[in-house]
C-alpha positions as CSV (number, residue, x, y, z in Angstrom):
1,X,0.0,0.0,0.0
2,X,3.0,2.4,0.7
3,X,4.8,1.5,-2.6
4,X,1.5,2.3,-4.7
5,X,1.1,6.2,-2.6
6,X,4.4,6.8,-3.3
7,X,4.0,5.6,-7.0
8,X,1.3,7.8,-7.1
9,X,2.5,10.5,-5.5
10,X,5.5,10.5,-7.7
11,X,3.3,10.9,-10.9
12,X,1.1,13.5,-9.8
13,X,4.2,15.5,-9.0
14,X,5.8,14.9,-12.1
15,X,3.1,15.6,-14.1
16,X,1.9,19.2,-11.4
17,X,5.1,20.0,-12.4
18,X,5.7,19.5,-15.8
19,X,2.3,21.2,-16.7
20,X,2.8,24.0,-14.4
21,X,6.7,24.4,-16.0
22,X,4.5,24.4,-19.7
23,X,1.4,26.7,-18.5
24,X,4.1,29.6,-17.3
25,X,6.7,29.1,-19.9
26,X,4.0,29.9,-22.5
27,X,2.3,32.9,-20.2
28,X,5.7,34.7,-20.5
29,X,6.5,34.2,-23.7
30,X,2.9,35.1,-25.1
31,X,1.4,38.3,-25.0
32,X,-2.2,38.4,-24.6
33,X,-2.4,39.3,-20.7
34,X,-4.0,42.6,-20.9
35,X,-6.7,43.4,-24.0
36,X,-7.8,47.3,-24.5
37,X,-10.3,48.7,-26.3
38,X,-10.6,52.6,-26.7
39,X,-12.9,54.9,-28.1
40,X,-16.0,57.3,-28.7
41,X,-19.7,56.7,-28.2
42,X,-21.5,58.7,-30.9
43,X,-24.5,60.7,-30.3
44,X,-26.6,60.0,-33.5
45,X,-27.0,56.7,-33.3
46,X,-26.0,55.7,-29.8
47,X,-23.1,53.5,-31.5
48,X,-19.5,53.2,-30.3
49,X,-16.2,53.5,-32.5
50,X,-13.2,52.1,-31.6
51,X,-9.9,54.6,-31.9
52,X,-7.5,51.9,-30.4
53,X,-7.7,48.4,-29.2
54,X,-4.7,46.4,-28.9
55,X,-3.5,43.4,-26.6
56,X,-0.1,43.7,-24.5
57,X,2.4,40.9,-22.9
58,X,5.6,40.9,-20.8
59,X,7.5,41.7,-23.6
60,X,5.5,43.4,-26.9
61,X,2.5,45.4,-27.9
62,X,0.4,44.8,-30.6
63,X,-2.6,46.9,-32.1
64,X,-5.3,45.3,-33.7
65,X,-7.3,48.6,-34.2
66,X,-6.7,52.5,-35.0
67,X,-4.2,54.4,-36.3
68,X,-1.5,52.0,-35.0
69,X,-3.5,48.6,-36.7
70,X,-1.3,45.5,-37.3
71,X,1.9,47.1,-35.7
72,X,3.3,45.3,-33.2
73,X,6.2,46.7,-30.9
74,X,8.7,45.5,-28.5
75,X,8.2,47.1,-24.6
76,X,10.9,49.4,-24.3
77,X,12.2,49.2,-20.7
78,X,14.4,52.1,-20.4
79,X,13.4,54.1,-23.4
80,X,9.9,55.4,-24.6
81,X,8.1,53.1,-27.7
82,X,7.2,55.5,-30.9
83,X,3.7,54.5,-31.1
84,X,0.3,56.8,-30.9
85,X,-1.7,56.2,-28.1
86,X,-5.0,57.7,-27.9
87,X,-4.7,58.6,-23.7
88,X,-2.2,59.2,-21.3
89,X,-3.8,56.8,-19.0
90,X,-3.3,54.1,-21.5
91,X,0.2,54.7,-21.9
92,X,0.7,54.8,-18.0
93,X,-1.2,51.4,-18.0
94,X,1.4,50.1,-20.0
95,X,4.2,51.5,-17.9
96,X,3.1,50.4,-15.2
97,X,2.9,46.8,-16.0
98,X,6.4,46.4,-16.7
99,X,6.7,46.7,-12.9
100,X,5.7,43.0,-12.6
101,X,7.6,41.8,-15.3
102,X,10.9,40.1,-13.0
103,X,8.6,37.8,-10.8
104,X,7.2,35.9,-13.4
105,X,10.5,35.8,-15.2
106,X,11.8,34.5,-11.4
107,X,9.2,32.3,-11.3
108,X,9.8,30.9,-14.4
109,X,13.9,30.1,-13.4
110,X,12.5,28.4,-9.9
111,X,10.1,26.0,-11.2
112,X,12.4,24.9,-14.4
113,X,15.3,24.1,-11.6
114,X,12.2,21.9,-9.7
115,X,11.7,20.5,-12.1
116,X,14.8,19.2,-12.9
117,X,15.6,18.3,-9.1
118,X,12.3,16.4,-9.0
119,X,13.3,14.1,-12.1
120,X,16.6,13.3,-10.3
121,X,14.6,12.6,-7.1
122,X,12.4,10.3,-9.3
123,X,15.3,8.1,-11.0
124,X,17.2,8.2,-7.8
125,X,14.9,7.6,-5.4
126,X,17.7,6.8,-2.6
127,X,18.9,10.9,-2.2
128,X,15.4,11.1,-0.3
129,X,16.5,14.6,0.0
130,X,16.0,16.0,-3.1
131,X,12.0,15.2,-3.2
132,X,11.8,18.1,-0.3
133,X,14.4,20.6,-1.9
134,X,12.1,20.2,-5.2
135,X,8.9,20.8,-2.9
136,X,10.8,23.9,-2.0
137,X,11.5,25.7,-5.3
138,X,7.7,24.6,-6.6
139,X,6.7,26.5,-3.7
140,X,8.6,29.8,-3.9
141,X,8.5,29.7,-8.0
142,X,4.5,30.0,-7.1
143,X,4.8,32.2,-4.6
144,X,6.8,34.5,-6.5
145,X,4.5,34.4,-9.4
146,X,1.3,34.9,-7.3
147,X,3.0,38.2,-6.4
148,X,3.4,39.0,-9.8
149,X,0.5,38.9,-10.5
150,X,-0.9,40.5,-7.6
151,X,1.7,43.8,-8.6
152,X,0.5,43.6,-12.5
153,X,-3.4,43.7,-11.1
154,X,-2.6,46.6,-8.7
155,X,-1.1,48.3,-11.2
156,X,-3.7,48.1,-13.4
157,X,-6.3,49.2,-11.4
158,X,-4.9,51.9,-9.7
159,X,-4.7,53.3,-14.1
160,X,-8.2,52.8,-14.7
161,X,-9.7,54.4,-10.7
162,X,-7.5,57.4,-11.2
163,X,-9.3,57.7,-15.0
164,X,-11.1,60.8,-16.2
165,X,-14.8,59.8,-17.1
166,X,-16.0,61.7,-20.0
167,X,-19.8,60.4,-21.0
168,X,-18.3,60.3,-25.0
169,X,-16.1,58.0,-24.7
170,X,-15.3,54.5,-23.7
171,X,-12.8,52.4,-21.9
172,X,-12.9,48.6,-21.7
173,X,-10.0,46.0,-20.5
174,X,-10.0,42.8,-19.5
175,X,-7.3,39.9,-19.0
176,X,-6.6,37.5,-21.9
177,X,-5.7,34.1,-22.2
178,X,-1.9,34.4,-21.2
179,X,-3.2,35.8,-18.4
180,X,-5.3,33.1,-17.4
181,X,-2.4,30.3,-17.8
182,X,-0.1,32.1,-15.4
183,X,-2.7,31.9,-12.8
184,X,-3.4,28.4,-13.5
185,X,0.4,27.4,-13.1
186,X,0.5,29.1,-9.6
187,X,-2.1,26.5,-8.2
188,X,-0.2,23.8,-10.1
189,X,3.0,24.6,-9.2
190,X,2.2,24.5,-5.6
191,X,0.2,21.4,-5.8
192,X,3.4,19.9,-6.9
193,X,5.6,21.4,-4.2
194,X,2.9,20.0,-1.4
195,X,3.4,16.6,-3.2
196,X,6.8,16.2,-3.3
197,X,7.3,17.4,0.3
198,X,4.6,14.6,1.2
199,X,6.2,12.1,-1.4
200,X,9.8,13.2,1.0
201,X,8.0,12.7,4.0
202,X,6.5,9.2,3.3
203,X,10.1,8.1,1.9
204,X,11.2,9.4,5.2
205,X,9.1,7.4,6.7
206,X,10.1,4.4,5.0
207,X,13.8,4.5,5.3
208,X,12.9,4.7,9.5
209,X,11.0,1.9,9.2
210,X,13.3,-0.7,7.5
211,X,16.8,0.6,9.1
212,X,18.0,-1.6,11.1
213,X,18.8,-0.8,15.3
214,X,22.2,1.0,15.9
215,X,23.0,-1.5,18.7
216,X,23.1,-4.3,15.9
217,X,25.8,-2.5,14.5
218,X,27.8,-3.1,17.5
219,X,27.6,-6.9,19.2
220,X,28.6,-7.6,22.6
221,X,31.6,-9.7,22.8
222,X,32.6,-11.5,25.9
223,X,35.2,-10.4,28.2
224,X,37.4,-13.6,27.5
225,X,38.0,-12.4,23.7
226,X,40.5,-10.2,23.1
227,X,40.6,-10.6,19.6
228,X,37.4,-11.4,17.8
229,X,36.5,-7.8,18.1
230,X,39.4,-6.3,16.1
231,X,38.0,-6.7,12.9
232,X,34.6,-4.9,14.0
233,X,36.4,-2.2,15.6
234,X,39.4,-0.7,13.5
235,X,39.3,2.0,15.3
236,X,40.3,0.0,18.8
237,X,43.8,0.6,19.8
238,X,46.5,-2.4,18.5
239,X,47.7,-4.7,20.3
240,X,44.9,-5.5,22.4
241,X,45.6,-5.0,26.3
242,X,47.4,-7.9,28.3
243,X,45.2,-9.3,30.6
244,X,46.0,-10.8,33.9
245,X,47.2,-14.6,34.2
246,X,44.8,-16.9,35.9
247,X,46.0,-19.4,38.8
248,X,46.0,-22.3,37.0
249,X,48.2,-20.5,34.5
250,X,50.6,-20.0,37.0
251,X,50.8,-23.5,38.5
252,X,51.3,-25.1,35.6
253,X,54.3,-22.4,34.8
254,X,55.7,-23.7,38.4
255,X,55.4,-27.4,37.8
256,X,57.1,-27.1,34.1
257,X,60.4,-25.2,36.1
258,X,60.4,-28.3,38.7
259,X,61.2,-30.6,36.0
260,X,63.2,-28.8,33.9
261,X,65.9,-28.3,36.8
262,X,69.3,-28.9,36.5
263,X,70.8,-32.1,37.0
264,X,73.2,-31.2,39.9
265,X,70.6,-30.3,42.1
266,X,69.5,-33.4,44.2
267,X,66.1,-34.5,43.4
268,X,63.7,-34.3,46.6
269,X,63.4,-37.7,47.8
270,X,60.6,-40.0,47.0
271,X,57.8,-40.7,49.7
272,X,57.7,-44.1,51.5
273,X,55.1,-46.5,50.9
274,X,53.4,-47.9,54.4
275,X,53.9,-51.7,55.9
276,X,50.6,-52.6,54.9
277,X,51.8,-51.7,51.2
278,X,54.5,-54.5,51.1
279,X,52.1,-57.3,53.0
280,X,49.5,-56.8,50.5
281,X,52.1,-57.5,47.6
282,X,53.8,-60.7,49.2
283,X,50.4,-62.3,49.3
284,X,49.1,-61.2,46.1
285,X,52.7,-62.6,44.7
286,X,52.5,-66.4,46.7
287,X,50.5,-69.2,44.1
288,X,47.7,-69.9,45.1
């Protein structure tokens, strides 16, 4: 039961990931997050007539209506576009968003290095470690994302409140679809990160369960051995410690220097046998 939640654990975050690393890479590189439509209402008929409508990314402009129509710029970042805007508050709007432009571009770098850490955690499922440093990044690549998003909104409608409203004419905006797959990445990207940090803890888990007790790594030896533990423990000083000599050690040392003495010492004499001894071998030695 373990194996198959942390089978399935590891495919949900794979694929969390991998869609959330696709939904963002495309949100950046797009640019349909903001879509503006500009103009006059008239008052004949009551109808509306669009002087400008365009749609803006991270990186380029492009107008679809007015005097700018099929012209698409790049967003200059340090140096003002050449391109006719009808209002000043349209321009600022695109100022402004440029603000927000690093986080996503962060975000983007944070989930791309999850998502490589997480494939490594995957084929090598041993370095339990890098399931939880994976869990990490997803997290703060979402994170920092969500606050991108949060700036590029703020931005936005701080624009439009501090508007003029004139009753001829007419302001619309609203986010587009590039929009919509950056927020969808955030809540992928940090249902991957959850998973892998549960996938780390339940590998965890599973590594405490099967590792073996530290005191097996160590068996008791008996005091009488001095030398079956010196293979177990290098580390122990060599040569072992002498130990003391027991008494029957000795004795037997005494009774190998009695006979070995030398042969002018006289030996000590031998002991006499009682009377009885001899009577009892006179009779057992007479025929019966």
């Amino acid at each position: 039961m373990s194996s198959c939640s942390s089978r399935a654990l590891t495919i949900l975050s794979t694929v969390f990931g991998a869609c959330g690393l696709l939904l963002v890479g495309v949100a950046v590189s797009t640019d349909y997050w903001l879509i503006m439509v500009e103009g006059i209402i008239l008052q004949q008929n009551q109808s509306m007539e669009v002087k400008m409508a365009l749609h803006s990314g991270l990186w380029r402009v492009c107008f679809v209506a007015g005097a700018e129509n099929g012209r698409c710029v790049a967003s200059e970042y340090f140096t003002e576009p050449d391109i006719e805007i009808t209002t000043e508050n349209t321009a600022n709007i695109l100022k402004m968003v440029r603000t927000a432009t690093p986080f996503p571009m962060v975000s983007l770098l944070f989930v791309f290095t999850a998502f490589v850490i997480s494939n490594i955690g995957h084929i090598r499922p041993q370095r339990t470690i890098l399931a939880f440093v994976s869990g990490i990044f997803f997290i703060l690549s979402g994170l920092s994302l969500v606050v991108g998003l949060v700036l590029y909104i703020s931005s936005i409608n701080d624009e439009v409140m501090n508007r003029p409203r004139e009753p001829e004419q007419f302001f619309n905006y609203y986010y587009g679809w590039s929009f919509a797959f950056a927020a969808s990445s955030f809540l992928l990207k940090e249902g991957a990160g959850v998973l892998s940090v549960y996938l780390f803890m339940k590998r965890y888990a599973e590594e405490e369960m099967y590792r073996p007790h530290p005191a097996l790594y160590h068996p008791r030896l008996s005091d009488s051995s001095d030398y079956s533990g010196q293979f177990l423990h290098p580390e122990s000083s060599w040569p072992p410690p002498k130990r003391g000599r027991s008494t029957s050690e000795a004795s037997s040392d005494i009774s190998i220097q009695l006979n070995q003495a030398p042969p002018g010492l006289p030996m000590p004499p031998s002991p006499v046998p009682p009377p009885h001894y001899h009577a009892h071998m006179q009779m057992s030695a007479s025929p019966c």
